[in-house]
FIKOLFI-550346 format. One record per residue (C-alpha): x negated, z negated, y; residue number from 1. Coordinates in nm, 4 decimals, padded with zeros to 6 digits. Layout:
residues N
<node <X,Z,Y>,NUM>,
...
end
This chain:
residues 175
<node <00.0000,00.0000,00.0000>,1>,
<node <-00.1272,00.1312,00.3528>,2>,
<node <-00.1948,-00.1641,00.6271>,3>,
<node <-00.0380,-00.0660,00.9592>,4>,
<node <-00.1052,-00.1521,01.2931>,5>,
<node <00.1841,-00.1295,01.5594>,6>,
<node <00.1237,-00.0675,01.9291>,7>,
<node <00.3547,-00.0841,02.2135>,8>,
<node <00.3152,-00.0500,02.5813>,9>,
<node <00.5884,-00.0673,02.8739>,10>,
<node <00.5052,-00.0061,03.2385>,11>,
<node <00.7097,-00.3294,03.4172>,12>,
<node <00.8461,-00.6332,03.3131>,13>,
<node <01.2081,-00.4965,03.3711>,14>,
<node <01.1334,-00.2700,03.0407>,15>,
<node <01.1358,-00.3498,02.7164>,16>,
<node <00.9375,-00.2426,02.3618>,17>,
<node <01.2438,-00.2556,02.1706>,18>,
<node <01.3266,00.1074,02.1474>,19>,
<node <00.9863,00.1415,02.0013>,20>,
<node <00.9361,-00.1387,01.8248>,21>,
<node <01.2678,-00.0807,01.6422>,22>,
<node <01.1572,00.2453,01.5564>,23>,
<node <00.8326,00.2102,01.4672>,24>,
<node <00.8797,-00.1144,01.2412>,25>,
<node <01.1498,00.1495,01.0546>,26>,
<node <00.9259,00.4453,00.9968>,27>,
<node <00.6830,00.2345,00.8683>,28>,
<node <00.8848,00.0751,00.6294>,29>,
<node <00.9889,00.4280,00.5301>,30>,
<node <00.6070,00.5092,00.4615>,31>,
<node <00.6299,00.1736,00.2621>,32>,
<node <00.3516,00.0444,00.4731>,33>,
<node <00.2848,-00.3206,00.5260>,34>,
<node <00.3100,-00.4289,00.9107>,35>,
<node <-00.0277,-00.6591,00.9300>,36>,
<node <00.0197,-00.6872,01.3459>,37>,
<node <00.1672,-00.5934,01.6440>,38>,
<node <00.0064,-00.5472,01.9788>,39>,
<node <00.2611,-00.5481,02.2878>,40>,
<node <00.1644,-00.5293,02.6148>,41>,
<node <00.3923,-00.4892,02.9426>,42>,
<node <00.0948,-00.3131,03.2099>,43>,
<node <00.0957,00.0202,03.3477>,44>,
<node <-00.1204,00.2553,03.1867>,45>,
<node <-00.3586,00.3219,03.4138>,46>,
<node <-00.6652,00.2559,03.3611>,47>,
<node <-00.6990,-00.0150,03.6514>,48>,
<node <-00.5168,-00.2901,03.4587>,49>,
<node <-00.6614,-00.5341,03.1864>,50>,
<node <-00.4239,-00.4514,02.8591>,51>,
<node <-00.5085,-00.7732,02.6750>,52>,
<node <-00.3249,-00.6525,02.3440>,53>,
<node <-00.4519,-00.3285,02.2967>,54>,
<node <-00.7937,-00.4697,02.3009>,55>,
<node <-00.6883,-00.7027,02.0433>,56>,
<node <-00.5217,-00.4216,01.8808>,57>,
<node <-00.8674,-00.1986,01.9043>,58>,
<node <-01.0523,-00.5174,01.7759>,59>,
<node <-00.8473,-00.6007,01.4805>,60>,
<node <-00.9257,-00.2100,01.3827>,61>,
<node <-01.3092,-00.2676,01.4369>,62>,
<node <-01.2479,-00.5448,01.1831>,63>,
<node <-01.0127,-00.3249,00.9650>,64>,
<node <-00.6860,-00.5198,00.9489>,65>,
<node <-00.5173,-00.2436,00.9203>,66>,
<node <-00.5664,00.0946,00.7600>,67>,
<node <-00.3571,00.2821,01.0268>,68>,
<node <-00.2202,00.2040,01.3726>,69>,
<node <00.1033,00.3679,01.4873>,70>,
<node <00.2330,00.4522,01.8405>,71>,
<node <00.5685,00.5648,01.9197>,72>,
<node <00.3920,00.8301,02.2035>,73>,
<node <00.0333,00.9476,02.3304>,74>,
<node <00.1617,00.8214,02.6965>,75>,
<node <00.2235,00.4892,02.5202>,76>,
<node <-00.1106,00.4385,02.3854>,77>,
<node <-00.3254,00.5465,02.6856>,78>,
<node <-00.2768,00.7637,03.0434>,79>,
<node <-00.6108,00.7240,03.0922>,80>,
<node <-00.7029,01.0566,03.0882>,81>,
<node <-00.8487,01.3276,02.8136>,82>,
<node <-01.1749,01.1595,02.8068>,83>,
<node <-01.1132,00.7751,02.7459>,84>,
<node <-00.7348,00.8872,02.4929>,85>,
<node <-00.9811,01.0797,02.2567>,86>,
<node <-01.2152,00.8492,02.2611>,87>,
<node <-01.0174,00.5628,02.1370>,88>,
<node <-00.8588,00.8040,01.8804>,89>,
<node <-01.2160,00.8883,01.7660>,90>,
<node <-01.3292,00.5421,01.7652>,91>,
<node <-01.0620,00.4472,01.5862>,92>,
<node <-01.1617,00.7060,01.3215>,93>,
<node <-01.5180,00.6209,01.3574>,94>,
<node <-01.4096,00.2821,01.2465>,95>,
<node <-01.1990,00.4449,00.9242>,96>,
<node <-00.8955,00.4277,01.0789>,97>,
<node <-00.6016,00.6535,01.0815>,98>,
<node <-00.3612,00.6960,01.3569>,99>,
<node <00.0396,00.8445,01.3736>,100>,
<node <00.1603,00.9577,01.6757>,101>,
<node <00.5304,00.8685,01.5378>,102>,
<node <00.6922,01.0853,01.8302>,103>,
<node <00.5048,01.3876,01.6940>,104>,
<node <00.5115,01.3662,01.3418>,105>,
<node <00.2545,01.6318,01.2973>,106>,
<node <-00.0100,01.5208,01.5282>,107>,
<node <-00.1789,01.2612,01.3224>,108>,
<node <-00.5668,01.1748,01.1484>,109>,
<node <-00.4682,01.4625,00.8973>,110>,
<node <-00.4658,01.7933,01.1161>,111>,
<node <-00.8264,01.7953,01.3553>,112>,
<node <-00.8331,02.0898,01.4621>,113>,
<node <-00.4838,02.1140,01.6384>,114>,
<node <-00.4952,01.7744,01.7238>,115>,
<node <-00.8452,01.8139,01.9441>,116>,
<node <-00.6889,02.1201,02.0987>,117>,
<node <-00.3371,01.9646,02.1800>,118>,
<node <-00.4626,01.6016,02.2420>,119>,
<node <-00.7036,01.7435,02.5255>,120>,
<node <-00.3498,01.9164,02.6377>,121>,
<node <-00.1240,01.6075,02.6278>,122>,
<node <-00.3631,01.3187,02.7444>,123>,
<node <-00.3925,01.5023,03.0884>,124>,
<node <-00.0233,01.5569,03.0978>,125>,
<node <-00.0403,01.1914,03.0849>,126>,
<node <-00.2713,01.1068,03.3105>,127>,
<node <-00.1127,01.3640,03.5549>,128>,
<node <00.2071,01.1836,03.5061>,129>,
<node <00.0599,00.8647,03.6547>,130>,
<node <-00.0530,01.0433,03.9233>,131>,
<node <00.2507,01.2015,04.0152>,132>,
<node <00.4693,00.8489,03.9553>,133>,
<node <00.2026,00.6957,04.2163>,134>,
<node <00.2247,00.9903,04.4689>,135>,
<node <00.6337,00.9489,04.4508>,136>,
<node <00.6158,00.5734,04.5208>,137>,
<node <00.3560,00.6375,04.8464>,138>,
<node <00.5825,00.9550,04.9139>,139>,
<node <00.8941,00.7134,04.9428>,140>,
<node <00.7255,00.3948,05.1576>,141>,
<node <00.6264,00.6842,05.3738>,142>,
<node <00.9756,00.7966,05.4301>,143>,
<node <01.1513,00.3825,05.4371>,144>,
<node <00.8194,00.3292,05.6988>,145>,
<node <00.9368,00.6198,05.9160>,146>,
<node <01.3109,00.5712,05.9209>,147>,
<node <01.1979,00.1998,06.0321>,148>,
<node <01.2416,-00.0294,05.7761>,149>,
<node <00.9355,-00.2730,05.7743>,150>,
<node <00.7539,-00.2900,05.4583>,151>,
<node <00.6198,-00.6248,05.2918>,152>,
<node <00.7577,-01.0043,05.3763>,153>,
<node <00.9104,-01.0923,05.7075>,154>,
<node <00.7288,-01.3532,05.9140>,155>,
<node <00.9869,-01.5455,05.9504>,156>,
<node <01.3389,-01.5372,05.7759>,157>,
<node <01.6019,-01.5806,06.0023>,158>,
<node <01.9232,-01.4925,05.8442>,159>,
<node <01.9463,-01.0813,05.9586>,160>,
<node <01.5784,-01.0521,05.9023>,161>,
<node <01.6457,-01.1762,05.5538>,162>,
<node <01.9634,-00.9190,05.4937>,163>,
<node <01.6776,-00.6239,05.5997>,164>,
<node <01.4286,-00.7777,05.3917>,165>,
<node <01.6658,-00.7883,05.0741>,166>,
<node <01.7724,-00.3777,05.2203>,167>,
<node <01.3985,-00.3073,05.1983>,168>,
<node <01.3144,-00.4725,04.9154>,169>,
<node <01.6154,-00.2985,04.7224>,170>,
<node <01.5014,00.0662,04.8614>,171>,
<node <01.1585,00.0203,04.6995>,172>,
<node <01.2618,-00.0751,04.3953>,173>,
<node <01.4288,00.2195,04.3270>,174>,
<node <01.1298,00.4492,04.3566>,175>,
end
């Protein structure tokens, strides 16, 4: 019976892994693979933030726990660009380690060729993703600045400058 690793990543603390979790923890059962972890974390992939489980999750492969380690999509595992995404893939081989892409059924350990090609293809659509989620967040404090609502925490909060705080504050977080 096949050891598997699970990883999970959300962006915010107002998301949730269990879409993938569910998912994943099904598929593997499926395989009739034995869940020996699960590594969660709840950071935005870029590459600027400290991911505390998938570091635990790359350890525990370096000390083979598990004989495969399962993501639900690329964009989950890393959007850290072409460069760093194959390297942890290869590292994890490196190590003896298989990986499933559960998403893309056909991209796993077990087809190198494609996968180099189409991994190169999909990590920078990933990375480019971040890019463009940051440039639409700057894009709409640029437009709230301009119409006149002031950004960040009042100095003081008198009752209406509260109200326009809360109206700001609300704006944002729809980005």
């Amino acid at each position: 019976m096949k050891r598997v690793g699970i990883y999970c990543r959300v962006s915010t603390d107002s998301q949730d892994t269990d879409n993938q979790l569910v998912q994943l923890r099904a598929f593997a059962a499926q395989q009739g693979w034995e869940i020996t972890g699960e590594y969660i974390d709840t950071v935005s992939g870029s590459s600027k933030k400290v991911r505390p489980q998938f570091e635990a999750c790359m350890l525990a492969a370096s000390q083979r726990k598990y004989d495969i380690l399962l993501f639900w999509a690329l964009d989950r595992l890393s959007r850290e660009g072409v460069a760093r995404t194959v390297n942890y893939l290869n590292q994890l081989k490196a190590w003896g380690i298989g990986w499933r892409w559960y998403t893309q059924p056909f991209l796993d350990t077990g087809n190198e060729m494609v996968n180099d090609i189409i991994l190169a293809v999909i990590a920078a659509l990933a990375k480019q993703e971040r890019v463009v989620i940051s440039e639409r967040t700057k894009a709409k404090l640029a437009r709230l600045k301009a119409a006149g609502v002031r950004l960040g925490r009042p100095h003081s909060l008198t009752p209406s400058r509260t109200t326009l705080w809360r109206r700001a504050k609300a704006c944002t977080q729809n980005v």
